[in-house]
C-alpha distance (Angstrom), angle and dihedral (degrees) to the residues before:
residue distance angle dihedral
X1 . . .
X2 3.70 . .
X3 3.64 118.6 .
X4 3.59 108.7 -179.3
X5 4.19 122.7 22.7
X6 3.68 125.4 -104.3
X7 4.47 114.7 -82.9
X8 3.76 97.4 -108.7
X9 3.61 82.5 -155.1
X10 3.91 127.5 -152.2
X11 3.84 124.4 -59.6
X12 3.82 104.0 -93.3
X13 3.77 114.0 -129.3
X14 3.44 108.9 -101.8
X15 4.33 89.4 35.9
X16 3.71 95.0 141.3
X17 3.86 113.6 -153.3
X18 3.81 140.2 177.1
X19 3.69 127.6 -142.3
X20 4.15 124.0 -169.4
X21 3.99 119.3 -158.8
X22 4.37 104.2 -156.3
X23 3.40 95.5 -147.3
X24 3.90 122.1 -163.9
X25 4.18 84.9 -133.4
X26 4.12 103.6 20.8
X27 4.08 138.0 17.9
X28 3.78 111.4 -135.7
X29 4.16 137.8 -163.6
X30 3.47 129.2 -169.1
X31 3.92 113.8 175.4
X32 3.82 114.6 -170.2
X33 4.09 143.1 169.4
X34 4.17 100.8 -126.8
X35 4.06 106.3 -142.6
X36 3.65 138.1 -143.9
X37 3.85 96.4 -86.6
X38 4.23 93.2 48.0
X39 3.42 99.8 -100.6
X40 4.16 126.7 113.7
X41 3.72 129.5 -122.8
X42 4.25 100.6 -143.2
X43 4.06 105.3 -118.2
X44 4.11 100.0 170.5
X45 3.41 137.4 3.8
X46 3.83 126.8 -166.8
X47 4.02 126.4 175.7
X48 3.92 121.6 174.8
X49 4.08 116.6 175.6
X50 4.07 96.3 -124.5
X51 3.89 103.3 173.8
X52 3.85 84.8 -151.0
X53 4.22 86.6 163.8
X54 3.44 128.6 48.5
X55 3.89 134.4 175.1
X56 3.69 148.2 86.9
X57 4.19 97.7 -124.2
X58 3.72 121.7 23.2
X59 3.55 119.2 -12.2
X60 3.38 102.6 -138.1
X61 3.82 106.6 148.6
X62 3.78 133.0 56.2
X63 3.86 107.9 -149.4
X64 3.84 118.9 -126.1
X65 4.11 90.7 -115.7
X66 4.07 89.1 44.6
X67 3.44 92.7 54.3
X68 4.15 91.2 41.8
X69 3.96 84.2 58.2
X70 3.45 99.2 50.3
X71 3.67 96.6 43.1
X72 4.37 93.1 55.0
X73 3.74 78.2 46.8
X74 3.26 102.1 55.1
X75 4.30 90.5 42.1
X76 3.87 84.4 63.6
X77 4.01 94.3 52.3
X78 3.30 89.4 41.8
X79 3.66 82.3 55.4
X80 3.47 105.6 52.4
X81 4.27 89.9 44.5
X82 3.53 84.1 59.7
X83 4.14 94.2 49.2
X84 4.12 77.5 58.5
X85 3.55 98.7 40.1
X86 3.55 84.9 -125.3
X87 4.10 122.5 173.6
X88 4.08 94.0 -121.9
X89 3.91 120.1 -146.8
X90 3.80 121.4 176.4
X91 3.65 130.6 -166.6
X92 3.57 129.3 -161.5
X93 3.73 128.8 -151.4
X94 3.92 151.2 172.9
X95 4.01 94.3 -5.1
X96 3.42 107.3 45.6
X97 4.35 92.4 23.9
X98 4.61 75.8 73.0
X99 3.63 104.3 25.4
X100 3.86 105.1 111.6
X101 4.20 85.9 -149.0
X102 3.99 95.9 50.5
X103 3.95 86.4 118.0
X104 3.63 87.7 66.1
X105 3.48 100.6 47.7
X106 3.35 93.7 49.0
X107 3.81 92.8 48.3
X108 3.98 84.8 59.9
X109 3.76 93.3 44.4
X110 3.71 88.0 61.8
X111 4.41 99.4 33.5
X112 4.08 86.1 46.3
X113 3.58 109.7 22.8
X114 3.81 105.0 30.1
X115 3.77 87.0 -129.3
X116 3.49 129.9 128.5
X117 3.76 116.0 -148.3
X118 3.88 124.5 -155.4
X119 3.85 122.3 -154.3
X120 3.66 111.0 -134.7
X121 3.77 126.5 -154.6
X122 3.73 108.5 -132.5
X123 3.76 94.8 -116.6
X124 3.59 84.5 64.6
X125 3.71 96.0 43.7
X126 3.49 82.1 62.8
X127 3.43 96.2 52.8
X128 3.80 95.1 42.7
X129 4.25 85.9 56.8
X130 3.47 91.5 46.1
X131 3.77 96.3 58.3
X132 3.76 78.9 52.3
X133 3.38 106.6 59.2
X134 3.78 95.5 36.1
X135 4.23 85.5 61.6
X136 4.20 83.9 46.9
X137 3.73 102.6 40.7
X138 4.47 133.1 43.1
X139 3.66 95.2 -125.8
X140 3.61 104.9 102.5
X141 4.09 90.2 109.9
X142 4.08 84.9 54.3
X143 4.05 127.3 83.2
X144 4.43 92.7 -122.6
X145 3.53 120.6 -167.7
X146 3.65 98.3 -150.3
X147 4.17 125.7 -158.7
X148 3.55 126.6 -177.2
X149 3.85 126.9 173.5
X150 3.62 128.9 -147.9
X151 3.27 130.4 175.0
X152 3.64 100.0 -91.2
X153 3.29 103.5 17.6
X154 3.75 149.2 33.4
X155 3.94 130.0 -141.2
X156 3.39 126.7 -153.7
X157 3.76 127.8 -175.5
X158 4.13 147.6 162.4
X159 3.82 116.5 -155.6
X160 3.49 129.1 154.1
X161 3.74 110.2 -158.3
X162 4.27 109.3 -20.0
X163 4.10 92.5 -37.2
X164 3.54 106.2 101.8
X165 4.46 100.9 -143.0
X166 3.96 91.6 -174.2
X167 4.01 143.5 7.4
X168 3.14 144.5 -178.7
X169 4.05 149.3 164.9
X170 3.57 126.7 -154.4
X171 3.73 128.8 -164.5
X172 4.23 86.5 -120.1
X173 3.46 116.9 115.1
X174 4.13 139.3 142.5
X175 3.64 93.5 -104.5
X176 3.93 100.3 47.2
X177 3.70 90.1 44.4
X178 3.95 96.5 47.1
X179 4.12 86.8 49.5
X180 3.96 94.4 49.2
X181 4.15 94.4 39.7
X182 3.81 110.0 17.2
X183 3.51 106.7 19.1
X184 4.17 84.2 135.3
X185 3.67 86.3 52.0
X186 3.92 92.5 -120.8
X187 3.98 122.9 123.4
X188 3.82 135.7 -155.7
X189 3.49 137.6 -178.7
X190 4.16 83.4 -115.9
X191 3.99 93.2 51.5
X192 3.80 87.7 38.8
X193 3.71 88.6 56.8
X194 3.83 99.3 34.7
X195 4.08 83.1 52.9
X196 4.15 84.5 56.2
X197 3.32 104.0 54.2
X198 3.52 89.7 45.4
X199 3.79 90.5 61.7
X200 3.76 93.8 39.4
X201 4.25 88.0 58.1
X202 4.13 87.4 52.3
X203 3.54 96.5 40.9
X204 3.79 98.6 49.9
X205 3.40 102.6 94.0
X206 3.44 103.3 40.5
X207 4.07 95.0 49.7
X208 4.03 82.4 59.3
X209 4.46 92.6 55.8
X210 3.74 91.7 38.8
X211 3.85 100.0 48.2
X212 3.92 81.6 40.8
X213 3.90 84.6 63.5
X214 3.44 97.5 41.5
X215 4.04 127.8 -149.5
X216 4.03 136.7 -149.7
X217 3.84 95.0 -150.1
X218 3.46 135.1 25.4
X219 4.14 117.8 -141.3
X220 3.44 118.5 -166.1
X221 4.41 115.9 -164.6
X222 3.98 137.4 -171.1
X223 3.50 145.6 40.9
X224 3.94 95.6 -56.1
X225 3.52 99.7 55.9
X226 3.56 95.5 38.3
X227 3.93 90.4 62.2
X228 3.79 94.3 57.5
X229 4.32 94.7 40.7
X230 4.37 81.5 46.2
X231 3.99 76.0 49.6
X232 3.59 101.1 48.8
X233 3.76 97.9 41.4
X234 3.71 87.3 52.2
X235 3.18 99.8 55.1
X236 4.10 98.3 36.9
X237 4.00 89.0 52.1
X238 3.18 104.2 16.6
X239 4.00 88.5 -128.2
X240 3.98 127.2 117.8
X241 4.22 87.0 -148.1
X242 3.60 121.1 -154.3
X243 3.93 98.2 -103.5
X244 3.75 127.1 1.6
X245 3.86 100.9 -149.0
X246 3.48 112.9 139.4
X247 4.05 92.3 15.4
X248 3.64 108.2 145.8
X249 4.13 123.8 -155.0
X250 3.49 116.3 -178.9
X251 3.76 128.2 -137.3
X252 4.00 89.0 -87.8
X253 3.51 96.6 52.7
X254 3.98 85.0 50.2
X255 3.65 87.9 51.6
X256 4.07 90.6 44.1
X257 4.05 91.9 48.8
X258 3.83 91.2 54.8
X259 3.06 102.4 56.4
X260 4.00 99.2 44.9
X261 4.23 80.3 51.2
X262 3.70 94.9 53.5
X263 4.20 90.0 36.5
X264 3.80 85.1 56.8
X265 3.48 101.1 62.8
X266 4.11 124.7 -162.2
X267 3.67 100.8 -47.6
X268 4.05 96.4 36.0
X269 3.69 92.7 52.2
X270 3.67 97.5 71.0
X271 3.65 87.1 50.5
X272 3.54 100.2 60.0
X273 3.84 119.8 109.4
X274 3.32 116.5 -94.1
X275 4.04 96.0 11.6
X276 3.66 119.9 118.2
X277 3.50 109.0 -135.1
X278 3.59 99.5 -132.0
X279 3.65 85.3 56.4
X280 3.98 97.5 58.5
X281 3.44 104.0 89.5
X282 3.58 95.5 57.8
X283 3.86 97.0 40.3
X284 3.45 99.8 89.2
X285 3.62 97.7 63.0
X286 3.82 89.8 34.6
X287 3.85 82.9 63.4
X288 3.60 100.3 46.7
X289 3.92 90.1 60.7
X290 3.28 93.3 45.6
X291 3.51 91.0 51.7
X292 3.30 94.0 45.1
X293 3.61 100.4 50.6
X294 3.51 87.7 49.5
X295 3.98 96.7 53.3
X296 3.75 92.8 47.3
X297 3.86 96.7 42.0
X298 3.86 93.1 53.4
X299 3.83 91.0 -126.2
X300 3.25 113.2 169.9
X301 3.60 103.2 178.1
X302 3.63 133.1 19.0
X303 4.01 132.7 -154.7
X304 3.44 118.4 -161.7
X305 3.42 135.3 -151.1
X306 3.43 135.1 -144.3
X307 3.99 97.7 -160.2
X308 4.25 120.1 66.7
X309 3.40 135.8 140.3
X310 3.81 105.4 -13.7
X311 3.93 89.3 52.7
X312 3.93 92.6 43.7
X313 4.02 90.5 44.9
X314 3.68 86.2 51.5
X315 3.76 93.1 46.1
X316 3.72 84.9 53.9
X317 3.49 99.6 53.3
X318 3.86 88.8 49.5
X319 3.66 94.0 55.9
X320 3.86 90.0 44.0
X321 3.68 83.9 66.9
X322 3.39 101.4 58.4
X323 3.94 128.7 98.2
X324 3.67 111.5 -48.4
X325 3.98 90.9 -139.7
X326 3.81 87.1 -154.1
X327 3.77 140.1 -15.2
X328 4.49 81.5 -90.1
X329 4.04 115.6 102.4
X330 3.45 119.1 -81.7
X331 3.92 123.3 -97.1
X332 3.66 98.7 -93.2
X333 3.69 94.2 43.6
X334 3.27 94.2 51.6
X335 3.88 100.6 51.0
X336 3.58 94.7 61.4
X337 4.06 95.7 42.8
X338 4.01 77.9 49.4
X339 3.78 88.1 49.1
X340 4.04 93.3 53.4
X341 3.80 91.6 43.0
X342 3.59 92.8 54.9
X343 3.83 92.0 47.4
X344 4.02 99.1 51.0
X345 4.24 112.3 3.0
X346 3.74 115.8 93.8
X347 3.69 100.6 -178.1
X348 3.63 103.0 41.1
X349 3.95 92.6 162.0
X350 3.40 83.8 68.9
X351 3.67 104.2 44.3
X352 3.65 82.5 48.5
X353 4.24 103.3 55.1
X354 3.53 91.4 38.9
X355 3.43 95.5 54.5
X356 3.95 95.3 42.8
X357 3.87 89.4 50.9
X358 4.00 86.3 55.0
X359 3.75 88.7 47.4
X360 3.97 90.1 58.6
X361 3.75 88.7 52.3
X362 3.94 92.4 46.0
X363 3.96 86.6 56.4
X364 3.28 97.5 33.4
X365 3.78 95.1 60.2
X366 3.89 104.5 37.5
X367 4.09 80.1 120.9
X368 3.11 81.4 72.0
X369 3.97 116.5 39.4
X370 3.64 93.9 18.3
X371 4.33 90.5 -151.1
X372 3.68 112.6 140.1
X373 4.14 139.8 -150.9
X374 3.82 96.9 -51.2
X375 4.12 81.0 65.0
X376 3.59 91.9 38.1
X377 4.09 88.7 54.9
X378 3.88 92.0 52.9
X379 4.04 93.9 40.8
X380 3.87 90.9 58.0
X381 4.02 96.2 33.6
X382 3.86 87.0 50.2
X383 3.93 98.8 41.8
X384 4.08 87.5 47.1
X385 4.32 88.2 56.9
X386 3.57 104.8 28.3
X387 3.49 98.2 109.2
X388 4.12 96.7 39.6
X389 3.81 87.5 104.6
X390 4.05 83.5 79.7
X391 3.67 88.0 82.0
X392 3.71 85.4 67.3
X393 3.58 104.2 39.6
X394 3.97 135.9 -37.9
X395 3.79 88.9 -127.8
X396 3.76 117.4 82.5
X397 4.28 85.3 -4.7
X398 3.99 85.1 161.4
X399 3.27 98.0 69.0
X400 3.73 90.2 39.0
X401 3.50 86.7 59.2
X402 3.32 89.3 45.6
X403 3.70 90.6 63.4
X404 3.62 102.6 42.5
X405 3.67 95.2 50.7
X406 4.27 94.6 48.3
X407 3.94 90.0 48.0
X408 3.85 104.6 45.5
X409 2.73 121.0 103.3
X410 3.79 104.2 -161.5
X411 3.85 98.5 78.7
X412 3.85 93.9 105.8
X413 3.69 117.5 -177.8
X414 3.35 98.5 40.5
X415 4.15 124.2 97.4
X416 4.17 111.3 -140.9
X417 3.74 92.7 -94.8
X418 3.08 89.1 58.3
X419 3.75 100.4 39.9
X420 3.93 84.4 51.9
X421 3.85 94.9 57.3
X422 3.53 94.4 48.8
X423 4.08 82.5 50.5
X424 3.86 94.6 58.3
X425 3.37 97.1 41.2
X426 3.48 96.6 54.8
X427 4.48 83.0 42.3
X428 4.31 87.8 56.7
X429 3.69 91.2 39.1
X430 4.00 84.0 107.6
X431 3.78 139.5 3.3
X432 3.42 116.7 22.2
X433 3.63 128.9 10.2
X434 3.98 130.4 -113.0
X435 4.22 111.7 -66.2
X436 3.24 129.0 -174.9
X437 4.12 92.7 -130.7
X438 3.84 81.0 69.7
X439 3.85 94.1 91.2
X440 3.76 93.2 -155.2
X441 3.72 91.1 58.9
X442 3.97 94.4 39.4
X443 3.92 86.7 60.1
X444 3.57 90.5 60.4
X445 3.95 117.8 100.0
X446 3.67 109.7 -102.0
X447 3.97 92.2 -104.0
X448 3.52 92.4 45.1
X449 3.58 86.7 62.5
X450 3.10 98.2 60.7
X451 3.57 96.5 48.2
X452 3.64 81.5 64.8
X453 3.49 94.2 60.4
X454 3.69 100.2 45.6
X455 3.31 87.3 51.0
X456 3.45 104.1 49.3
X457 3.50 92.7 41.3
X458 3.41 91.4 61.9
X459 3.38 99.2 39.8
X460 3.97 80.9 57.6
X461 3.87 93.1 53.1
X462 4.12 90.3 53.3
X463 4.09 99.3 44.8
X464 4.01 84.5 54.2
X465 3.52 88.0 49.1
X466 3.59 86.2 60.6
X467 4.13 100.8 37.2
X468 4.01 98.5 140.0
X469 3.65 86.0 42.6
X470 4.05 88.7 -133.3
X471 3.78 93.7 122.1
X472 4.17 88.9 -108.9
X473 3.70 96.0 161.5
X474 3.48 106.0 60.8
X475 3.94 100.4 -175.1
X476 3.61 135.0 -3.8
X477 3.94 135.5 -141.6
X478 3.70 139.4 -165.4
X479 3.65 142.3 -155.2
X480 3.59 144.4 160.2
X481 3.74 119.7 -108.6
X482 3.69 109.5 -155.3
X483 3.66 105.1 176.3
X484 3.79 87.4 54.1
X485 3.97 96.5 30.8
X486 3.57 89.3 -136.1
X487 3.96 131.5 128.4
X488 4.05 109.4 -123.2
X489 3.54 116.2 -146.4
X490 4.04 103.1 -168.7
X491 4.16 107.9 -163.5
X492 3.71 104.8 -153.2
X493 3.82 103.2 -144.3
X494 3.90 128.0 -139.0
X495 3.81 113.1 -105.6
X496 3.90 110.4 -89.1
X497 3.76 84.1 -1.1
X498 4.63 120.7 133.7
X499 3.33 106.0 -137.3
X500 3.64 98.1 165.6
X501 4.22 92.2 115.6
X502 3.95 82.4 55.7
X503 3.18 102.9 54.4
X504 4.09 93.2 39.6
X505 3.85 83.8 49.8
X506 3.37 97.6 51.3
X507 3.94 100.1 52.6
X508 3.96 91.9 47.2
X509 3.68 82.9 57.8
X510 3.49 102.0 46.8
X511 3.31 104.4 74.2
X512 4.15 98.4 90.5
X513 4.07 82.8 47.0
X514 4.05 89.1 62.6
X515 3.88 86.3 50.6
X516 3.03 88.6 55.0
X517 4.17 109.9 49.7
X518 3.95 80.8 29.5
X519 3.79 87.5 -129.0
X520 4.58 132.4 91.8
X521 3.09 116.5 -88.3
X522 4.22 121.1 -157.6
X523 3.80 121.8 -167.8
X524 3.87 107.7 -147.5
X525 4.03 125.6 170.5
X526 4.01 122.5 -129.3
């Protein structure tokens, strides 16, 4: 059996891959050849205004005919990736992060489409658009507060070179404000302010953190705010030009633009220079937020930036290509699991051996389960927090964990899927194992399920192996015993070391790991 994963190995120059950004207003492809020195050259773009999301609170229902047009339009990206030959990844965001039926749609995506669709956390969203506009714009040397606006939601986020100092996503976007102040399409100076205030009330908490972190340029990202700088430029030059990275408006011009867009009414918006049409009847409350955010910010300049979350999604996936190192989390990953274990573990050493001992059985057995890195990821993130619920409360920490782990929203690098796996592991760590009467577990995919019980069966096998928490079992090794059909998990033990409660911890825990593999399992010591 295997006992160390496969080198992924870098991405090749000339790897061509294709990223897709599921926008809650418009789909986007960017298909591009990733070079020696980690950057892309741009082969194919595609854009198509979806208007997968739709309402004024909570989105939390994709309509039949929404998901219909972002299923045909996802057929013909997948399309044109496979003219390139391009590796596709495809993230999803605002709408179908809050629709309660995103598992269906992204079933479909993958039956009818042949694309698979990640959930993103909006922490990571920002991250993802970060990456992006740090590959489209020279301030990587600067602190950048960064703000891009969607169509459900807004990101916010300071970074100063590729750390990321301070995110966040707010429940503000061009489409929810449109439905809950100009669904009719008509504006007022009283809806106009009513909208306003609205904003100001969400935004007042996060102006506070991100002036607290302070920024020397302001970036501003996505269809939205691209509208108004198109706008701005047209109307201070006179010019459409042929890309508006870099552009800069100040907060005047902002002021100036929104108020010719709510002058114009319906029918003049889509006239306006530089304004798509199909954009103009969610400009107007597009504009207030920006203007808005802008106001209450103190920006007094913004740059804008004509790559976001496609580019940084397809950054991503480049990097996640590259050499593994060795079988432990990657850098990012591992930062913001480190971040949550500072926050709520006591006994890290112990959180850490455990779970390394459950990562040797993990590779030790792929033989046998045949699951690759992905699992490996969510094994060690979810052995390294299972026991943060004990911040909470000793009793019933599990599901504490549980909780902590699903609602942070630190764990960058990870999509939800993932975050959720990690989650459940960490739940069945102890106790009893995964049921389907547990409704978070039931509304897992049937192989994700099981994922969860490898996983947590494992992670079972390697916490016994470490009972008195005095690192007894220095090593472990497996191997198949065929005479006896039975998987042998051999605990090497410490010189002068008792590790009798390990090994009688480890085989009253093993039971949900033979479930799992389908096979016995016997702990012995060497």
């Amino acid at each position: 059996m295997s006992g160390t994963p496969a080198e992924a190995g870098p991405p090749a120059a000339n790897d061509v891959l294709a990223a897709v950004d599921i926008g809650t207003n418009s789909f986007h492809l960017v298909v591009a050849r990733i070079l020696a020195n980690g950057r892309f050259e741009v082969l194919d773009t595609e854009k198509e205004m979806v208007r997968l999301g739709s309402g004024s609170g909570d989105m939390k229902h994709l309509e039949p005919e929404a998901m219909d047009r972002g299923i045909a339009c996802l057929r013909r990206f997948r399309q044109v990736a496979d003219i390139h030959r391009a590796t596709l990844r495809a993230v999803a965001t605002s709408a179908v992060r809050e629709a309660e039926n995103q598992a269906e749609f992204i079933e479909r995506c993958h039956d009818e489409a042949g694309v698979a669709v990640e959930v993103v956390s909006g922490v990571e969203e920002a991250r993802l658009i970060h990456l992006g506009v740090l590959q489209a714009l020279s301030v990587y040397d600067k602190q950048l507060l960064l703000v891009d606006i969607g169509g459900g939601s807004t990101e916010f986020l300071v970074g100063k070179a590729d750390e990321m100092l301070w995110a966040r996503s707010l429940k503000l976007g061009a489409i929810r404000l449109t439905e809950r102040f100009f669904a009719d399409g008509r504006t007022s100076a009283k809806r106009a302010a009513r909208c306003r205030d609205y904003v100001r009330s969400f935004l007042a908490a996060s102006v506070g953190e991100a002036v607290a972190h302070g920024f020397d340029v302001a970036v501003g990202s996505s269809g939205t705010i691209e509208a108004i700088v198109s706008l701005v430029v047209n109307r201070r030059t006179g010019q459409s030009p042929h890309s508006l990275n870099g552009a800069k408006v100040t907060a005047a011009e902002v002021d100036d633009a929104v108020e010719a867009i709510l002058a114009a009414g319906p029918d003049g918006r889509a006239r306006l220079p530089g304004v798509e049409a199909r954009r103009a009847d969610i400009l107007p409350a597009g504009a207030l937020l920006l203007q808005t955010v802008v106001q209450e910010l103190a920006i007094a300049e913004l740059t804008f930036s004509a790559y976001a979350l496609r580019e940084g999604a397809l950054l991503d996936h480049a990097r996640s290509r590259g050499p593994s190192g060795d079988h432990h989390l990657s850098d990012l990953r591992r930062s913001s699991v480190e971040h949550l274990l500072d926050r709520f573990e006591e006994d890290r050493a112990h959180a850490r051996w455990s779970t390394e001992l459950a990562v040797q059985v993990f590779l030790q057995t792929r033989g046998l389960h045949r699951r690759g890195d992905e699992c490996l990821d969510a094994l060690e993130a979810g052995g390294l927090l299972a026991n943060i619920g004990r911040a909470v409360a000793y009793d019933a920490h599990h599901k504490h964990s549980y909780y902590l782990i699903r609602h942070s929203e630190q764990l960058t690098g990870f999509t939800s899927r993932e975050i959720e796996l990690i989650a459940q592991v960490a739940r069945y760590h102890r106790k009893s194992g995964p049921k389907l009467k547990h409704p978070e577990h039931a509304a897992l995919a049937a192989d994700d399920q099981q994922v969860v019980a490898l996983l947590a069966g494992v992670l079972r096998v390697g916490i016994g192996l470490d009972r008195s928490q005095r690192q007894a079992v220095e090593a472990v090794r497996c191997h198949w015993d065929p005479e006896a059909e039975t998987l042998i998990v051999v605990a090497r033990v410490a010189p002068g070391a008792d590790a009798s409660l390990e090994l009688y911890a480890a085989d009253a825990r093993k039971d949900l790991l033979e479930e799992a593999l389908g096979t016995r399992v016997r702990i012995v010591a060497s």
